[in-house]
C-alpha positions in Angstrom: 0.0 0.0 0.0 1.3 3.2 -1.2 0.4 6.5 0.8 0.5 10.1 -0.4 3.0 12.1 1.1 3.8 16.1 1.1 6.6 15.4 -1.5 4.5 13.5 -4.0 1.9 16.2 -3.7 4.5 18.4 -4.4 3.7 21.1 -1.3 5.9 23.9 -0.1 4.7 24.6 3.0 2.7 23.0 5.5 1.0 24.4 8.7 -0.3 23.6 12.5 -3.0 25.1 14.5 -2.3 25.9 17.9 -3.8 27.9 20.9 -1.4 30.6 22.5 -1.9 33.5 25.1 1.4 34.9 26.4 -0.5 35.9 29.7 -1.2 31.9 30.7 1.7 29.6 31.5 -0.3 26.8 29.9 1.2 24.2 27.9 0.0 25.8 24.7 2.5 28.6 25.6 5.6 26.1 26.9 5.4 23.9 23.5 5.6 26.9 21.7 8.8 27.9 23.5 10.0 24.0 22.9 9.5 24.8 19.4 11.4 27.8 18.6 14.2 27.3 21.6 14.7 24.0 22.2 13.5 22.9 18.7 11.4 20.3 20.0 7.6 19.2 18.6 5.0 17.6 20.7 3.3 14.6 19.2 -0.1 13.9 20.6 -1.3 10.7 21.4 -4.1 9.1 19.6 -6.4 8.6 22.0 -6.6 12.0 22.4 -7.9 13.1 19.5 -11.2 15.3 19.3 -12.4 12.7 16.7 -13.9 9.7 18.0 -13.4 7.3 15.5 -10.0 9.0 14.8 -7.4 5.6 14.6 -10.0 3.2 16.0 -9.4 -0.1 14.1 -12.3 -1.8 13.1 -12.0 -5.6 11.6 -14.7 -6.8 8.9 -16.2 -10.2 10.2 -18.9 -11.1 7.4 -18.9 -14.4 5.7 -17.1 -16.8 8.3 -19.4 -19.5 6.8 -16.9 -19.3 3.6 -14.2 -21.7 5.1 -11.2 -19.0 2.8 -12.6 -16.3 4.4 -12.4 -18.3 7.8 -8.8 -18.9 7.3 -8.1 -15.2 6.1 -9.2 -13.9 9.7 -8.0 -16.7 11.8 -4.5 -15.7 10.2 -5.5 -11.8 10.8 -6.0 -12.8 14.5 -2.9 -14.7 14.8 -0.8 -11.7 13.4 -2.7 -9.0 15.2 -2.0 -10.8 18.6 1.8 -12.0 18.4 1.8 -7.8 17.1 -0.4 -6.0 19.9 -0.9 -8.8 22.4 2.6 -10.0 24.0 0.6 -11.1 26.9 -0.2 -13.7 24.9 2.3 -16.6 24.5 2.6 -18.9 21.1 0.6 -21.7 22.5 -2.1 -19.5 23.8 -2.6 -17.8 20.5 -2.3 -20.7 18.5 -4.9 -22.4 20.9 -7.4 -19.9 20.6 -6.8 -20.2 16.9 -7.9 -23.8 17.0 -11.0 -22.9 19.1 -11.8 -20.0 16.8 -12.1 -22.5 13.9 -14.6 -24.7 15.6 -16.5 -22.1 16.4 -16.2 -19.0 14.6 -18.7 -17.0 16.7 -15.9 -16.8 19.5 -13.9 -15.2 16.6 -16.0 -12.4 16.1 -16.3 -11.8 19.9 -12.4 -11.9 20.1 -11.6 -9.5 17.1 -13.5 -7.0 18.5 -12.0 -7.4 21.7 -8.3 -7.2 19.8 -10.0 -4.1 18.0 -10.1 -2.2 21.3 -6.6 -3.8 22.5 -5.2 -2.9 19.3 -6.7 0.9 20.3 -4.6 0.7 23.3 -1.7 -0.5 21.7 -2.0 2.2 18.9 -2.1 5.2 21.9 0.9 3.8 24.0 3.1 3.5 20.5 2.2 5.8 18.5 2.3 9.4 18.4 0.7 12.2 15.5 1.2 16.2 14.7 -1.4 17.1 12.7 -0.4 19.3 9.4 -3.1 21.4 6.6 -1.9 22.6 3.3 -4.2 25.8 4.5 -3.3 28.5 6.4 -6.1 30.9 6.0 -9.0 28.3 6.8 -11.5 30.0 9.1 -12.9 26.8 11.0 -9.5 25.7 11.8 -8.6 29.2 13.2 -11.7 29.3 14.8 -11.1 25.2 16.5 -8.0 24.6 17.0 -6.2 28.4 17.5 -8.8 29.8 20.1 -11.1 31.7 18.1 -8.4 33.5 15.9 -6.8 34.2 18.9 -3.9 31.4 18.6 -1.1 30.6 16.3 -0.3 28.9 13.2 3.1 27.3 12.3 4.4 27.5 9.5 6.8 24.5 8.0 9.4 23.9 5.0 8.0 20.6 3.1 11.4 21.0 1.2 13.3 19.5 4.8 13.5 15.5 4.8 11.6 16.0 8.1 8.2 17.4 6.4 8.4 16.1 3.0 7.7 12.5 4.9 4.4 13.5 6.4 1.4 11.3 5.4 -1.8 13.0 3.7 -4.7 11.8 5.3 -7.8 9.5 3.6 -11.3 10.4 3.3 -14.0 8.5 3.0 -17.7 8.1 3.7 -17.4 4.6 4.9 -14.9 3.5 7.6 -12.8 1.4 6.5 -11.7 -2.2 7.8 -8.6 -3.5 8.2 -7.6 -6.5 6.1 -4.5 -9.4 5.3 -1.8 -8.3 3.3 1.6 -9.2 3.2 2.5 -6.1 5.0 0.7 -5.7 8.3 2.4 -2.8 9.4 1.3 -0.8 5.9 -2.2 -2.3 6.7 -1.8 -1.3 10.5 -1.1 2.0 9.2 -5.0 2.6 8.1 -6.5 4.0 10.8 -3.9 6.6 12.1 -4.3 8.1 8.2 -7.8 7.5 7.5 -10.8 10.4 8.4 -14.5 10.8 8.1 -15.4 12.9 4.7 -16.8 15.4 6.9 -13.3 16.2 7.9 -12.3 16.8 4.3 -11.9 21.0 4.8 -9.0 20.2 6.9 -6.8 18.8 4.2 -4.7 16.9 6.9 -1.5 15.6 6.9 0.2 13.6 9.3 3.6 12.9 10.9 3.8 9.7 12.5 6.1 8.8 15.1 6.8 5.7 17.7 7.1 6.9 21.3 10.9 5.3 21.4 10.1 3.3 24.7 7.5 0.8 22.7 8.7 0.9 19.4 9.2 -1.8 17.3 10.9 -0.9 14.6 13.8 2.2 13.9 12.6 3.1 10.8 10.6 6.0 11.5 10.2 8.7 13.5 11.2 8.3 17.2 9.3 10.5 20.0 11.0 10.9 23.9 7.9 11.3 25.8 5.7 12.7 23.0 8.6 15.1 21.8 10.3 14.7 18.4 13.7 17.0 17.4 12.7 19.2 15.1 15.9 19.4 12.4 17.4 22.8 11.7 15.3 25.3 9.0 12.8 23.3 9.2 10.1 26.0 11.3 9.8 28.8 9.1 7.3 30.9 10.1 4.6 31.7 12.8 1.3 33.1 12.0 -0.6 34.8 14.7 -4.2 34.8 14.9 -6.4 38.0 13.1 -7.8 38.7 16.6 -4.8 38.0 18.3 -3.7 41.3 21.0 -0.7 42.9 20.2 0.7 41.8 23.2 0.9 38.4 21.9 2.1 39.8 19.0 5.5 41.1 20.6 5.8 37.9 22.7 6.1 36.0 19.6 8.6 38.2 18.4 10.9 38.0 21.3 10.9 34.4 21.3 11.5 34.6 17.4 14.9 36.9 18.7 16.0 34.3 20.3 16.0 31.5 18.3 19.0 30.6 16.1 17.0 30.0 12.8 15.2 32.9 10.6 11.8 32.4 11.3 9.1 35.2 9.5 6.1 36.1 12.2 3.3 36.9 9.9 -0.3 37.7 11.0 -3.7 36.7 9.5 -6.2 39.5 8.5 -9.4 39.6 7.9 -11.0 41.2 4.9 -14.1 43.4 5.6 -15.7 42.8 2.5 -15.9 38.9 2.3 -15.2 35.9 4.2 -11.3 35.5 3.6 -8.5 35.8 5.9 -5.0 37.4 4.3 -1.8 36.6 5.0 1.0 39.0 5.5 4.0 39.5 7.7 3.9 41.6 10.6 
């Protein structure tokens, strides 16, 4: 399975929405600082998402009658729980296996079971920032940047760092996960697959392992939900059209002391018509 990326879709820039107010020491306000000073970005965990369905696996069980299809999910269960289960020894799973042939009701009752363990297991590995192509997008300012009042960051898809960041799916229907011959593509579905209601966000996303339950070093790799952001990568911070001034200068000063050139720009909005400007400060 082949997933879009920023660099086949050929972007130049791609942003986050965030809440800031430089008057609250929240934690809005310290992960901007990790950003520009310490050059840090905080993944979020899954779980955590607004979204309920957001990376919730869900396992097709129709046609268990067909003796194939039978086969098919008995293997899906076996490789799901040597994956996600390690509670589970070899002879347990293989044992269930055997029971789950004979009677393939149990194997519906189990895969949804394994559907809400493999939930689990998705929030204590994984961890997600959330990217748009847009910057000017009024719901997103008005969600996810406190009313306009927040901040947008913006990032270099040219940097080895962005250009790897997953665009997200679509669809009307969830989807199921299936077999193929590589689980961990096919594992990959639900962290990178939304609700067509969702489809004004044009997401992307940056996946990375939280190091202590990884299983693999091939991709990103987050200390306690933070991932080092390389240098040149941050290029620019937006502040919100109805952002005070005061935040305005804050955001400069921390810009002063960064050791990358990063532009603060501010959004505007047009009297005239519903659109939002961008232009530097």
């Amino acid at each position: 399975m082949t997933w879009d990326t920023a660099n086949t879709m050929a972007l130049e820039k791609l942003f986050h929405y965030q809440s800031y107010d430089p008057n609250n020491e929240t934690e809005d306000h310290d992960r901007l600082k990790d950003v520009i000073l310490e050059q840090k970005l905080y993944f979020s965990k899954p779980n955590n998402f607004n979204d309920p369905w957001d990376c919730r696996p869900w396992f097709k069980v129709n046609d268990l009658a067909d003796s194939a299809v039978l086969d098919r999910h008995i293997r899906l269960y076996i490789d799901i729980a040597r994956k996600h289960c390690p509670n589970l020894s070899e002879d347990e799973i293989q044992r269930r296996a055997i029971v789950f042939r004979n009677e393939p009701g149990r194997l519906v009752e189990n895969l949804k079971i394994l559907s809400q363990e493999m939930w689990k297991a998705i929030g204590d590995r994984y961890r997600v920032y959330c990217l748009s192509s847009k910057s000017d997008n009024e719901l997103m300012w008005a969600h996810y940047s406190n009313k306009h009042q927040g901040i947008c960051l913006e990032f270099d898809c040219r940097t080895e760092f962005i250009c790897q960041a997953l665009k997200v799916s679509y669809q009307e229907e969830l989807p199921h996960l299936g077999i193929t011959s590589d689980l961990d593509e096919e594992h990959l579905k639900p962290l990178v697959t939304k609700s067509a209601a969702w489809l004004y966000e044009d997401e992307y996303r940056l996946i990375a392992q939280e190091k202590c339950a990884a299983t693999t070093d091939d991709t990103l790799l987050a200390q306690n939900n933070f991932v080092d952001l390389p240098n040149g990568t941050l290029t620019g911070i937006i502040v919100g059209c109805l952002a005070s001034n005061w935040a305005v200068n804050a955001i400069k000063e921390l810009v002063k002391c960064s050791t990358n050139s990063i532009n603060v720009k501010q959004a505007v909005r047009a009297d005239d018509k519903y659109r939002l400007s961008i232009v530097n400060c």
